[in-house]
N, C-alpha and C positions, 0 to 999 in steps of 0.2 A: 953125218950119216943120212942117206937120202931113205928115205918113205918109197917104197915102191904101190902106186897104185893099181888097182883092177881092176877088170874094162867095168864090169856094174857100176862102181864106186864114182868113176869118174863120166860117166853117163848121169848119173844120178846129178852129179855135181853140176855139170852142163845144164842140164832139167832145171836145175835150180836157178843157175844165172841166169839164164832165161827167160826163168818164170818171173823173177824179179826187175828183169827189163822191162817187162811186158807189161808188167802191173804199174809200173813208176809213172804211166800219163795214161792211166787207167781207171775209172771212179765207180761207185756202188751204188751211186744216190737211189731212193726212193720215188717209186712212179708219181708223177704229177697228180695229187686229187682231182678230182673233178673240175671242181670252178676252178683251177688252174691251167685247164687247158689250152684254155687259150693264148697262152703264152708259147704254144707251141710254136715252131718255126725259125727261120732267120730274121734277126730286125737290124738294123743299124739308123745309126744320127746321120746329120750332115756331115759328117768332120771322121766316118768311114769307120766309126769304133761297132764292131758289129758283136750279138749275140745269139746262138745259134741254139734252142733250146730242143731238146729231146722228152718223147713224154715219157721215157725211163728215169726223169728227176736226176739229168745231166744234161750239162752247157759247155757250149766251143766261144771260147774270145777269138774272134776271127782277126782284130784287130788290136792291139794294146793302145789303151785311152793316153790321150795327152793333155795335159791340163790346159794347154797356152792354146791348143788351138780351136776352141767353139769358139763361134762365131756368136755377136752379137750382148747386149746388156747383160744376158745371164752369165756371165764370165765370170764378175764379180763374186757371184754368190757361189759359184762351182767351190770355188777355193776352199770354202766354208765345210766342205765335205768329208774331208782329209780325213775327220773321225771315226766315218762311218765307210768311208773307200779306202784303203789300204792299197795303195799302189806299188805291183810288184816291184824287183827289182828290174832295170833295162837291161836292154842286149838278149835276152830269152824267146824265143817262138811260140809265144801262147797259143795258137792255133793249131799247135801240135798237142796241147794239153785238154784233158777232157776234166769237168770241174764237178761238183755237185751243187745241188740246187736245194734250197730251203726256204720256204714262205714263213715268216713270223706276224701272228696276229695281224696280216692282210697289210699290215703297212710295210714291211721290208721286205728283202729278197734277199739272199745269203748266198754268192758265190763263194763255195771254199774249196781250198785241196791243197796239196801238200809245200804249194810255192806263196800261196799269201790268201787272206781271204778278201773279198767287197762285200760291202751292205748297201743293197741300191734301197733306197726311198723309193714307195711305189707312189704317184701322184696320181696318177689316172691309169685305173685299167685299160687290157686291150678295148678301143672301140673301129666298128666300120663305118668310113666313110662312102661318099658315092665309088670313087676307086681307088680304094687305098685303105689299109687296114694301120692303126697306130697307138700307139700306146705311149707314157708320162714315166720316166725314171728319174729324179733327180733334176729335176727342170727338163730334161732335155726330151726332146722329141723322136721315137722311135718308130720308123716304118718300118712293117714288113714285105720282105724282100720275096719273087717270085722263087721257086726254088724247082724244075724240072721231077718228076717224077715223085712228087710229094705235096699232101696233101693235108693242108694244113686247115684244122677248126675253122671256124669263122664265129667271132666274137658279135655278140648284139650291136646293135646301132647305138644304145644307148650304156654308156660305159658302167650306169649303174645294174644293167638287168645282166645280173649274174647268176649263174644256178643255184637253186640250192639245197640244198645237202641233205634236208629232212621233212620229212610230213607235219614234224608238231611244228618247225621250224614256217614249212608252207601253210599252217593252219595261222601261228601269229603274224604271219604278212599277211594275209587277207583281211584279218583283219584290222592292220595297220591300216588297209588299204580304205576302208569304212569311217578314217578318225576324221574329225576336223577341229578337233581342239589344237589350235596353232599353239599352244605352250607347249603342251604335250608332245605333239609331231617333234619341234622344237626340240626340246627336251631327248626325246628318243633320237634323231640324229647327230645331235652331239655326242651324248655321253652312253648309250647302248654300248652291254659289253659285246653282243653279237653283231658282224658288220654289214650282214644283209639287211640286220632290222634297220642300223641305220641309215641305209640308202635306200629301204624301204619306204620312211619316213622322210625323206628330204623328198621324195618322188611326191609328195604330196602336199609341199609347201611352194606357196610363189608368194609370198606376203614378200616385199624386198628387204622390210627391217631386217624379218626374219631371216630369209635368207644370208643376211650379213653378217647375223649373228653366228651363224652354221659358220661360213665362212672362216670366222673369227675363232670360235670355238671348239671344232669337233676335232675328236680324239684322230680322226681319219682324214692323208690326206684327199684323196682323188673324192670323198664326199666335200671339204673346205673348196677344190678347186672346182667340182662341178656346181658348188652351191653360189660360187661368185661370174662363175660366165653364162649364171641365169638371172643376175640384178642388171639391171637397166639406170636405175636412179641415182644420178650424179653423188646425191650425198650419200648414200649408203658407200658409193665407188670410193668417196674419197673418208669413208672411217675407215675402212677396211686398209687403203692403202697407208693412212698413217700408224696404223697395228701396230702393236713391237712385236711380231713374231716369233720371238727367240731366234731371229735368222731365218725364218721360214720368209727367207725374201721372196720367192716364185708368188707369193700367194699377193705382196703385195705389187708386183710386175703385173699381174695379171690385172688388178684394180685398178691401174693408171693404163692398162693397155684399151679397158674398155671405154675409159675416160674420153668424152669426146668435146664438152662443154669447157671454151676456151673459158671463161674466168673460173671457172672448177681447177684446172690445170693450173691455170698461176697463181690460183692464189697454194699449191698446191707447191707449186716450182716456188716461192715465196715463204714456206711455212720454218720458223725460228723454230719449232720445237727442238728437242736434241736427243735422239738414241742412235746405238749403232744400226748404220745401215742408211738410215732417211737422208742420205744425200742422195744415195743412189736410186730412192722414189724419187728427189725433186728432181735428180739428172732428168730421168724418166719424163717425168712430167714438162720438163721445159725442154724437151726435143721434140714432144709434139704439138707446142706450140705454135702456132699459125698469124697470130694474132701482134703485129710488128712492132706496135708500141709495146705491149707488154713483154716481146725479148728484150727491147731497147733498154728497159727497166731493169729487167733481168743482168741484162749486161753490165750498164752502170751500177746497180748498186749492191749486188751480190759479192759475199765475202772468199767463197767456194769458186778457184779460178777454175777447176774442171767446167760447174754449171753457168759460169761466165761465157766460157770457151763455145759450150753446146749453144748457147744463146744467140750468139754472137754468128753462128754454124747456119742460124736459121733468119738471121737476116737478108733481105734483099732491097728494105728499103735506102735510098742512099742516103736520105736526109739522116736518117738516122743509124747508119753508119758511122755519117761524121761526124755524128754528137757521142756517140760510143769510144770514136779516135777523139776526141777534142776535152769531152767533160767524162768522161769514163772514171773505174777505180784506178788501182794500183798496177795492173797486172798487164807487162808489159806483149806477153802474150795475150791478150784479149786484144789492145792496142793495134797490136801488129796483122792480127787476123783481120781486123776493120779497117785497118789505110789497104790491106793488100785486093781487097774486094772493091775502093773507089774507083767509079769511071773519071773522067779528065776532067769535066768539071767541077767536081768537088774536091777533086786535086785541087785545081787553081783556088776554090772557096779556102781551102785550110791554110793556101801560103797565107792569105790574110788575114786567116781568123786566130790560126794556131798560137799558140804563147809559147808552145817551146820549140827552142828553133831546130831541135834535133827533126822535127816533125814537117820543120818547114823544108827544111833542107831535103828531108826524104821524097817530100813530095816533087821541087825541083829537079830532084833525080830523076823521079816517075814518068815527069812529065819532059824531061830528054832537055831540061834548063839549062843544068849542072852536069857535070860527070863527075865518073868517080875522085880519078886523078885531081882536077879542080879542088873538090872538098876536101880530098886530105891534104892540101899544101896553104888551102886558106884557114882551114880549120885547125891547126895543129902547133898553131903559136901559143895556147894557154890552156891552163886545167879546162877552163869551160869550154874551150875550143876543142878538144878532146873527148869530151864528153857529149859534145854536139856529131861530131862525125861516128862515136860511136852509138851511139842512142839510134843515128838516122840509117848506118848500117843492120844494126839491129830489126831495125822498122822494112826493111825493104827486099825483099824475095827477087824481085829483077826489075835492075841487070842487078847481077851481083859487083863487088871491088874485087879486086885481086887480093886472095890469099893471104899474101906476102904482109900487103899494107895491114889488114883488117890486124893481123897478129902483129905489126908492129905499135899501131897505133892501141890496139890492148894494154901492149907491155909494160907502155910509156906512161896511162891511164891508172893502171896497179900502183907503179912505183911512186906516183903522188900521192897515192894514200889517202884521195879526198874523200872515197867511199860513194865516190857520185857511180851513175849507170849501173847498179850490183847486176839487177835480174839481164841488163843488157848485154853486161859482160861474162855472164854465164853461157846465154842463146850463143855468143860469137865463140866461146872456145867448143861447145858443139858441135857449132857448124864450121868451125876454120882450124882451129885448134891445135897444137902439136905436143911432144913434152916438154917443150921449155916454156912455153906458155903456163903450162897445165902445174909445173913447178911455182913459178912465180904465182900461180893461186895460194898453193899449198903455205908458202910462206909470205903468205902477203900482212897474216894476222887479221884481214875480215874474215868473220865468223863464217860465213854464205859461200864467200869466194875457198876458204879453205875447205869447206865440206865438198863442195860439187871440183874441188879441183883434184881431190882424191877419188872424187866415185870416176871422172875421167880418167885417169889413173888406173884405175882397179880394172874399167871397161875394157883399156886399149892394152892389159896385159902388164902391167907396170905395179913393182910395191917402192914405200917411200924408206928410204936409211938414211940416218944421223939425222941430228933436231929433236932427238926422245926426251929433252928434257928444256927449261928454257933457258934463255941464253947460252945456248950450245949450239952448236956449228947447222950453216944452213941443210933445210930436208931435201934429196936428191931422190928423183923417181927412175928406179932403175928397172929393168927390163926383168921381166920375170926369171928368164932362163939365163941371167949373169950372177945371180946370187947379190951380195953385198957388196 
């Protein structure tokens, strides 16, 4: 039986849908306070994620963030964030969405609304530059953007001088302003529960201990960040950067950014201590090393092949290049970074000096001795001989071997079982690689060879069937979209 409706009814009804469309990327937030207004406007990073702030206490994502692509060291720590960023789901038009906006106790920011929420980390307030107005969320760098027929605040030069809110409030900064008890100052820009007073109180400390200590300790960031890009002095630079922060790696980024003092740095790119995170100081620190012996060091005797790698990144002397290729550690990638950067004479140096002949052979290659063809028909009579042409393949960027060879002379390598060239025979099914190769990893029974023969696997769209158990029929990588 059908319902007959009436024109009110169904008007009304309309009204409703409507209204409920209308409202669904629609938000209420509350007007900006005061000392928040300077948040007003468009800002975006490098990497085009932008945030469009209204002083109704509403925000347009103009761009939805991607995690993989900022640019530069702070990458690492991005990751770290996951807790406090809540990353929509993909495929949606956030720029069609209007959000609300929330300050919490001056350190975070609260985008919410009805598709997910973010918590930005506030690290520095808006501050103006000569041209150019910029602000600190979560490590990242935010400028703002010119925006036609809008007019937007202008934040103080000095990212601590914020407004503030009340007379008894202006009557205790004045006379912060009078103190010179450095405990006390100290003191009050750490752990103040009010956040003017404590960047009231850092406004009036330059002692550098002291300020490292701020650094180290204050309840607030953009007071920790402003209080370390006012220390000068190496050692103060380098307590702060080995801090355990809880993660709060930006702060220790910043202490090895201002680091300028090469044996500061290595011994810094050098430092055995152990918590999460301090690789990524010593990376830090041994990229801006300048200083050729102490990467050579770095190179050699580092256990860390990323800060091997960076090391090795910042050589240009040759002699010690070739002590990097010749006496270096384990890490066939540091290795190969260093022969590929020799000029012709320390080519010729390494046929002589070198002990392994993978290395000798590479360099014959380099130097237009050898070819490829040659090496694998002298090379290929015995496990060592095998191990020589793949080693020196491995070693050599150009010219390249033909494909074909490099994956046969693989095959042949595996199925001796000697366990010689692992990290070499990794680099070549990367770089040559197919799935039959990538099989013969899989069930070669080395530990190394069968891990990285599934992650290729995995990469090129391929899962592994039969072999679930041992001595059971060999594992075959089959094509994702064939099933079993």
């Amino acid at each position: 039986m059908k319902t007959k409706i009436d024109g009110q009814t169904l008007m009304f009804r309309i009204g409703l849908v409507c209204l409920l469309a209308l409202t669904a990327n629609c938000s209420w937030g509350k007007p900006l306070p005061p000392d928040k207004l300077a948040f007003v406007g468009l800002w975006k990073t490098v990497t085009g994620y932008g945030l469009d702030f209204n002083t109704n206490g509403t925000v347009k994502i103009t761009e939805d963030y991607n995690w993989q692509e900022i640019p530069g060291w702070f990458t690492v720590f991005q990751r770290d964030w996951n807790e406090d960023n809540v990353p929509v789901a993909g495929g949606t038009n956030y720029s069609a969405i209007v959000w609300d906006v929330e300050f919490q106790n001056d350190d975070f920011l609260l985008i919410y609304g009805a598709h997910a929420n973010r918590r930005h980390k506030i690290n520095i307030y808006p501050w103006t530059e000569p041209n150019q107005t910029k602000m600190v969320l979560n490590g990242m760098e935010f400028i703002r953007m010119p925006r036609e027929g809008f007019s937007t605040p202008v934040p103080p030069s000095d990212p601590l001088d914020l407004p503030i809110a009340s007379k008894a409030l202006a009557a205790r900064i004045a006379d912060i302003n009078q103190m010179t008890d450095l405990n006390a100052l100290t003191k009050l820009a750490c752990t103040d529960k009010d956040s003017a007073v404590r960047k009231a109180a850092l406004r009036r400390i330059s002692d550098p201990i002291a300020l490292g200590k701020v650094a180290c300790d204050a309840r607030e960031s953009d007071v920790r960040w402003t209080a370390i890009n006012r220390v000068t002095d190496s050692d103060v630079l380098m307590k702060v950067a080995r801090q355990n922060n809880g993660w709060d790696g930006y702060l220790n980024a910043a202490a090895v950014e201002r680091l300028n003092d090469q044996a500061a740095l290595f011994q810094l790119a050098c430092d055995a201590t152990n918590w999460p995170g301090l690789w990524t100081v010593r990376n830090h620190a041994t990229s801006k090393l300048t200083n050729q012996e102490a990467l050579a060091t770095v190179a050699c005797e580092e256990h860390e092949p990323q800060i091997c790698r960076t090391a090795v990144r910042g050589l240009t002397n040759q002699d010690l290049l070739a002590r990097v290729l010749l006496h270096g550690g384990d890490f066939s990638a540091v290795r190969k970074h260093a022969f590929n950067k020799l000029d012709s004479v320390h080519l010729t140096s390494v046929i002589t000096q070198a002990k392994d002949p993978a290395q000798v052979m590479a360099a014959k290659i380099k130097l237009g001795e050898l070819n490829w063809d040659q090496a694998f028909i002298l090379e290929s009579l015995n496990t060592n001989g095998l191990g020589n042409v793949v080693g020196a393949a491995a070693l050599v960027n150009r010219p390249q071997p033909e494909t074909n060879a490099v994956v046969s002379v693989c095959h042949r390598l595996v199925a001796q079982g000697s366990g010689m060239r692992i990290s070499e025979l990794i680099d070549l099914l990367n770089r040559f690689g197919d799935r039959a190769l990538a099989e013969d990893y899989v069930n070669s029974g080395e530990h190394e060879l069968v891990f990285f023969g599934a992650k290729w696997a995995d990469n090129h769209g391929y899962h592994q069937a039969g072999g679930l158990y041992p001595n059971s029929a060999r594992v075959r990588l089959v094509a994702n979209d064939k099933g079993h």
